[in-house]
C-alpha positions as CSV (number, residue, x, y, z in Angstrom):
1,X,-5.2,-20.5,7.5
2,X,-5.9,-24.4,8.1
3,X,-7.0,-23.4,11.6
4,X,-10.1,-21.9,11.2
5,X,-11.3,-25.7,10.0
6,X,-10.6,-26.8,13.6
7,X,-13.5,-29.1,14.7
8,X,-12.7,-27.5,18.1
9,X,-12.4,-24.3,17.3
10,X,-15.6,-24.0,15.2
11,X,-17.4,-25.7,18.8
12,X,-15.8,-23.0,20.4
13,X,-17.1,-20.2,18.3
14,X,-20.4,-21.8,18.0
15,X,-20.6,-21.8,21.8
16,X,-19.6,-17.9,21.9
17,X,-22.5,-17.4,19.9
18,X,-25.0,-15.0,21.6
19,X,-28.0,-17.1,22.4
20,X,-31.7,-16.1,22.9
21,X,-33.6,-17.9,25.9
22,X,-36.9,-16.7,24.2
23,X,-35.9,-18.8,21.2
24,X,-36.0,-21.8,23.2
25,X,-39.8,-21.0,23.3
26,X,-42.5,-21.5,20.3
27,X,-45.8,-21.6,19.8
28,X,-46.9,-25.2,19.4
29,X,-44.7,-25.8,22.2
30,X,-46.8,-28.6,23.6
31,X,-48.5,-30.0,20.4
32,X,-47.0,-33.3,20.7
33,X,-46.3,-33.7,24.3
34,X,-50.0,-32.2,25.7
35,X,-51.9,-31.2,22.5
36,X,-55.0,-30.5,24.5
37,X,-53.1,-28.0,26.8
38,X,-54.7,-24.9,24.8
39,X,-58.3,-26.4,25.2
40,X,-58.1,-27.3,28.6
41,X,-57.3,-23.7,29.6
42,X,-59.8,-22.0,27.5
43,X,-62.5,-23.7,28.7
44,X,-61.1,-23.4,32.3
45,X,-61.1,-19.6,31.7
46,X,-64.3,-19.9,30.0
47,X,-66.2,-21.2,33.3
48,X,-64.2,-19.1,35.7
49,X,-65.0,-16.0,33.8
50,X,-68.5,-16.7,33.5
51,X,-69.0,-17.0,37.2
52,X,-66.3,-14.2,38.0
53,X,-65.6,-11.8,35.8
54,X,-63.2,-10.2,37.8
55,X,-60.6,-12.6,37.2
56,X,-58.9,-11.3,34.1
57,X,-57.7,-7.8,36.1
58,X,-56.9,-10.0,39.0
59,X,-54.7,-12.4,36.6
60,X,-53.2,-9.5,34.7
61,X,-51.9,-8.0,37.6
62,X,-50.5,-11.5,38.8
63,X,-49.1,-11.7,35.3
64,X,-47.2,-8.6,36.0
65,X,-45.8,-9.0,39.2
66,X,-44.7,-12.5,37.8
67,X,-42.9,-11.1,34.7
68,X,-41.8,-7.9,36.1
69,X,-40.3,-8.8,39.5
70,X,-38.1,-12.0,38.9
71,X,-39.4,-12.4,34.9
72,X,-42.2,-14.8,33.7
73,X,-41.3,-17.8,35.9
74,X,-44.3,-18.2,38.2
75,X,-42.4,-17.2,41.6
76,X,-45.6,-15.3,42.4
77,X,-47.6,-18.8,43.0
78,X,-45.6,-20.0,45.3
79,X,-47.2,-19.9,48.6
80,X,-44.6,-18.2,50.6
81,X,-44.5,-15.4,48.5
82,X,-45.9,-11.5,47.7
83,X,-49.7,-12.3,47.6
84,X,-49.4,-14.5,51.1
85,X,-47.7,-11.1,52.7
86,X,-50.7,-8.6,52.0
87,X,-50.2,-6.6,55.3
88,X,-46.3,-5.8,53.8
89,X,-47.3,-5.4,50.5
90,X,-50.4,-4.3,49.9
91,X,-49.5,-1.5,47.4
92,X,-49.7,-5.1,44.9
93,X,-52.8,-6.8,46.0
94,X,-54.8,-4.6,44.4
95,X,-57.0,-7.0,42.5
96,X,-57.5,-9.3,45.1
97,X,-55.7,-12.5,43.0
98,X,-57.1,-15.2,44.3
99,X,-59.3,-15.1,41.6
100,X,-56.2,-15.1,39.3
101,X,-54.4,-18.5,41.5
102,X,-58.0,-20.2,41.2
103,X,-57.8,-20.2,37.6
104,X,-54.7,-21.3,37.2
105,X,-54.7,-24.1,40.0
106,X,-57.7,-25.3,38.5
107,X,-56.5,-25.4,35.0
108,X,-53.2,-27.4,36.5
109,X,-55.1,-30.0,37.7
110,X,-57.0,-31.1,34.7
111,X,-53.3,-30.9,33.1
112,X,-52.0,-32.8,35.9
113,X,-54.3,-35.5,34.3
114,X,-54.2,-35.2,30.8
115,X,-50.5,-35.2,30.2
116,X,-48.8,-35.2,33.9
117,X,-45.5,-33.3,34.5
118,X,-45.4,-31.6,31.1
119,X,-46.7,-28.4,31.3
120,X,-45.2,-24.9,33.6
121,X,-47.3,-22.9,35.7
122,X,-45.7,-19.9,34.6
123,X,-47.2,-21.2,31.3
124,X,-50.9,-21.7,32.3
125,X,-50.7,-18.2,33.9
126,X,-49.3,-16.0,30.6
127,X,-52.4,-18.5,28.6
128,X,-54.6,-18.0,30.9
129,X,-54.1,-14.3,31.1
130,X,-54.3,-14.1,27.7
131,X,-57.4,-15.7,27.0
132,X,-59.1,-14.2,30.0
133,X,-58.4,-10.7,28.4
134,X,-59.9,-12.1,25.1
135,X,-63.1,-13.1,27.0
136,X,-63.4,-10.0,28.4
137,X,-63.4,-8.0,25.1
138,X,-59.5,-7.7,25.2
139,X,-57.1,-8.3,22.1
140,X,-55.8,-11.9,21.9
141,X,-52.1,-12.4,21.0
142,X,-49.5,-14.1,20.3
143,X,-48.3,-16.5,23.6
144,X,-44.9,-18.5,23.1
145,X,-44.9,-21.5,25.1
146,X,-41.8,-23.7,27.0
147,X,-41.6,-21.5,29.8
148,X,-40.0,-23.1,33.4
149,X,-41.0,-22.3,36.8
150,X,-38.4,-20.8,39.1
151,X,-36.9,-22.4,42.2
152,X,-36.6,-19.6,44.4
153,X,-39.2,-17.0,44.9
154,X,-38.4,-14.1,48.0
155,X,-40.9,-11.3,48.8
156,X,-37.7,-9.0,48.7
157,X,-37.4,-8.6,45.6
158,X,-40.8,-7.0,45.2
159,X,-39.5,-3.5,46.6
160,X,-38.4,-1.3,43.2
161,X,-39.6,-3.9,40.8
162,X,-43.6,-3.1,39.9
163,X,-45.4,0.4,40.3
164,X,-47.2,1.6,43.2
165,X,-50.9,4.0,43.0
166,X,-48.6,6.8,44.0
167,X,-45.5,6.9,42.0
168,X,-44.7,9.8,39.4
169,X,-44.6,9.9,35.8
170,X,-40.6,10.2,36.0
171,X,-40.4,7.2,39.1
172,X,-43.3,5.0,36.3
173,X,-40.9,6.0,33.3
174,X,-37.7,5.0,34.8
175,X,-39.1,1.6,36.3
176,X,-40.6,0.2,32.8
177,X,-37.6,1.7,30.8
178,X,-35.3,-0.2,33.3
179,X,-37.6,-3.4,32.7
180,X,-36.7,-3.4,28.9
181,X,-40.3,-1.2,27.5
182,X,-40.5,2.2,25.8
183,X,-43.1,4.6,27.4
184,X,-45.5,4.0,25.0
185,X,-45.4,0.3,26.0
186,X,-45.7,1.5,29.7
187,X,-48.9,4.0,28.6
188,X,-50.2,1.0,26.3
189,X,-49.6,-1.8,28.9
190,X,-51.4,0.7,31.6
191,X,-54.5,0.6,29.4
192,X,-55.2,-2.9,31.0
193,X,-56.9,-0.9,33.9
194,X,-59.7,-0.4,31.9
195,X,-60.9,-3.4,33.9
196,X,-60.3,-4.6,37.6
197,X,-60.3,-1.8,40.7
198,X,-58.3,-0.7,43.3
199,X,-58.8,-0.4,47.0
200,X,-60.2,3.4,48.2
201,X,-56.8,3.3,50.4
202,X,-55.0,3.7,47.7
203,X,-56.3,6.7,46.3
204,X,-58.2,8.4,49.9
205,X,-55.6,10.8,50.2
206,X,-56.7,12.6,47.0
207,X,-60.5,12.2,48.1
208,X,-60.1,13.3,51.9
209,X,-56.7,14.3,52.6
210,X,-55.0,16.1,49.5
211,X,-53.9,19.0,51.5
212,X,-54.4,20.8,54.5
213,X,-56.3,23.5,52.3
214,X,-57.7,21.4,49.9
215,X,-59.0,17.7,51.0
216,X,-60.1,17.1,47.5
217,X,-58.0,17.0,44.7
218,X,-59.1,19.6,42.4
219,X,-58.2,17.7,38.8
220,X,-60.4,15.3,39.9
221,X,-63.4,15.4,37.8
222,X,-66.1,16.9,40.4
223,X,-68.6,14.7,40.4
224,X,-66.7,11.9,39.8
225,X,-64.9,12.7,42.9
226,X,-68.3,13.2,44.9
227,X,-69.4,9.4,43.7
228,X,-66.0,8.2,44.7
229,X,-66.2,9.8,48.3
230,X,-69.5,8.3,48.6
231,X,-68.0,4.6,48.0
232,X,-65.2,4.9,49.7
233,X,-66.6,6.8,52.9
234,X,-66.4,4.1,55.0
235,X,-62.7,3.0,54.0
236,X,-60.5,3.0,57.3
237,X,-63.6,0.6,58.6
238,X,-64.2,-1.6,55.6
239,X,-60.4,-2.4,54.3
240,X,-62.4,-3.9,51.3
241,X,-64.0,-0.7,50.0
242,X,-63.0,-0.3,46.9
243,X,-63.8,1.7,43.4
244,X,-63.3,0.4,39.1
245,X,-60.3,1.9,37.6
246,X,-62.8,2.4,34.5
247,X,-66.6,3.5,36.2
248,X,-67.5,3.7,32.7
249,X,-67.1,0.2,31.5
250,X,-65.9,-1.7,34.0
251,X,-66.0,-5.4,33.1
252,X,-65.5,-4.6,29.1
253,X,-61.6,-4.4,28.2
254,X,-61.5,-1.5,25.8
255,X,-60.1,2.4,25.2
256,X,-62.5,4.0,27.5
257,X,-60.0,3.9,30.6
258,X,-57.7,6.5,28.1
259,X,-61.3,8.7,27.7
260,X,-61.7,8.8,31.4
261,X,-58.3,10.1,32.0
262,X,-58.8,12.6,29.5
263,X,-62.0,13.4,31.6
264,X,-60.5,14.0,35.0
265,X,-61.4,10.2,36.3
266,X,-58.3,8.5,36.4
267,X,-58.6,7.0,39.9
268,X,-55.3,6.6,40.8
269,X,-52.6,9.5,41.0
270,X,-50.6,7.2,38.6
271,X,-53.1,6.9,36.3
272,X,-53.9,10.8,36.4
273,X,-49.6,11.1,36.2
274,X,-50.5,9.8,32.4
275,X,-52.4,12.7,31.5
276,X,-51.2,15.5,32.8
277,X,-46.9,14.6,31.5
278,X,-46.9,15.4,27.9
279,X,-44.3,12.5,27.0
280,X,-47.3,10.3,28.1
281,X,-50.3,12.3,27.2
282,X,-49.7,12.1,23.6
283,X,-50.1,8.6,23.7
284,X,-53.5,8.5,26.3
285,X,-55.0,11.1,23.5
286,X,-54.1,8.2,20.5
287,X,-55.4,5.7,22.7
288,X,-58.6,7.2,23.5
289,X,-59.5,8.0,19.7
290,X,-58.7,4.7,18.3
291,X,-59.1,1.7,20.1
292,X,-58.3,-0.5,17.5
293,X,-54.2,1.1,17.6
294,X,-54.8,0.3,21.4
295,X,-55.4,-2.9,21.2
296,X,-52.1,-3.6,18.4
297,X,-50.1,-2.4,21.0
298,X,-51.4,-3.5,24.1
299,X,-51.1,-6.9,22.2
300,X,-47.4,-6.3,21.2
301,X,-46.8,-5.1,24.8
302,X,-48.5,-8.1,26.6
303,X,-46.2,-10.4,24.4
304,X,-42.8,-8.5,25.2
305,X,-43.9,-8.8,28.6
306,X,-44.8,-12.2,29.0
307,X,-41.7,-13.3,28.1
308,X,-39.5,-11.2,30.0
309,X,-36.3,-12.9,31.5
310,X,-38.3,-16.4,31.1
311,X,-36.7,-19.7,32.4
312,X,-36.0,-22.7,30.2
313,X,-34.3,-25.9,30.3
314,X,-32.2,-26.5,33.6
315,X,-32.9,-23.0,35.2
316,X,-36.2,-24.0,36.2
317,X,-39.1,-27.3,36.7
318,X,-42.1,-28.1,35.9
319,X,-44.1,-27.9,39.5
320,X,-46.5,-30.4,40.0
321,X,-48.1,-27.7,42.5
322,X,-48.3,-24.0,41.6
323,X,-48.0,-22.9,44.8
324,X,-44.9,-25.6,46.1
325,X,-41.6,-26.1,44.7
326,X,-40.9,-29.5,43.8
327,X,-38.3,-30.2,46.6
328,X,-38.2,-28.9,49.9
329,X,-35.1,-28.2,49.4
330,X,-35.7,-24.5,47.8
């Protein structure tokens, strides 16, 4: 059978092999070609986090809209897109990003400098992310590098492709299963609220207007319930009132968002959808009693996830701007 020894024919199987985009990516992706690039955005994040604190929730959730509407590609940044359309989307500006694009424009620049044209915005944004978690208190883990950032970026494709504060357990489950994660990645992955907040319009309808018999509702943790009314009494004046996901802790990243739930303080009525399904609640109840299990696989989620349906070689560019494609043309 001669034929199987067929310079061509061996190409041809070779080229039928099933190939992995994420193996393009690696660690010490830019070791030769911008070997400062991990020092430059630590000690980016390091200043931004001193002065805001806030920006690790704010970049986490940019993170996620990235990764989870069009995959890790940066299409988020762009100025056209979801965070420049708050009034049609405001069920994903929760966190107030601009926190989250300050970081990451800054750290750009000073790579724009040091090794110019090199490195992705979509890969400042999963190391930022990263390292901003870390600085909070958060796990660090592992963050392959050689991303691309993408040449289109549409605010229609937001619809159907990240959770909103209202959604049920089933709507949550079969969103993040569709995305490629088990529901314990989902319940591990939602443990990231333990830091950041949401606005009181998001959850008022449990606080004021639950039902026409009861305005409040009654799993709420009572008094927690009384503080939130209290912050949030003025919300249809002050669009910016707003509440922590985690009163508790608020600006530490650890398990105590899973004790609150447990509690009755889960702000949202997604997060209080956790505790109350039992294919979820077994995992808030692990989480809560062993932090150090939360943060293994938080970790292990937050490195599934920031490589999901990445861009490498010719399906993307390096921008020279975060927030502009490189040609008009797009």
């Amino acid at each position: 059978m001669a034929f199987f020894h067929s310079p061509a024919l061996l190409l041809l199987l070779f080229l039928s092999l099933p190939f992995s985009v994420q193996s393009q990516l690696s660690l010490d992706y830019y070791q030769k070609t911008c070997p400062d690039f991990a020092q430059i955005v630590h000690d980016t994040v390091a200043r931004k986090h001193a002065t805001s604190p806030v920006t690790a929730a704010a970049s986490m959730r940019l993170l996620f809209s990235d990764c989870l509407v069009g995959g890790c590609d940066g299409s988020v940044l762009v100025s056209s897109n979801v965070f420049n359309h708050a009034e049609r989307d405001a069920e994903i500006n929760r966190d107030l990003p601009g926190d989250a694009f300050d970081v990451v424009t800054r750290a750009k620049i000073t790579l724009e400098l040091s090794c110019p044209g090199i490195v992705s915005c979509s890969d400042v944004l999963a190391q930022a992310t990263r390292d901003l978690i870390a600085a909070a208190g958060g796990p660090s883990y592992k963050v392959e590098l050689g991303r691309k950032d993408s040449l289109v970026s549409k605010v229609s494709d937001v619809e159907g492709n990240i959770p909103k504060p209202n959604q049920s357990i089933d709507e949550l489950i079969k969103l993040y299963t569709a995305k490629g994660f088990t529901i314990q990645e989902m319940v591990a992955l939602y443990g990231g609220r333990t830091i950041g907040f949401s606005n009181c319009k998001e959850f008022s309808d449990r606080l004021f207007n639950f039902n026409k018999n009861t305005p409040t509702d009654p799993e709420i943790n009572s008094k927690y319930a009384e503080a939130l009314k209290k912050s949030c009494a003025d919300y249809e004046k002050n669009p910016a009132s707003s509440a922590y996901s985690d009163p508790v802790t608020p600006g530490k990243f650890d398990n105590v968002y899973y004790k609150n739930l447990l509690r009755g303080m889960g702000l949202l009525a997604s997060d209080h959808a956790l505790v109350k399904d039992p294919r979820t609640r077994k995992f808030v109840e692990m989480y809560a009693g062993n932090q150090a299990l939360f943060f293994k696989d938080f970790g292990e989620a937050m490195e599934k996830m920031s490589v999901r349906e990445v861009k490498t070689g010719g399906k993307g560019e390096v921008r020279t701007r975060c927030d502009a494609f490189n040609s008009i043309n797009h």
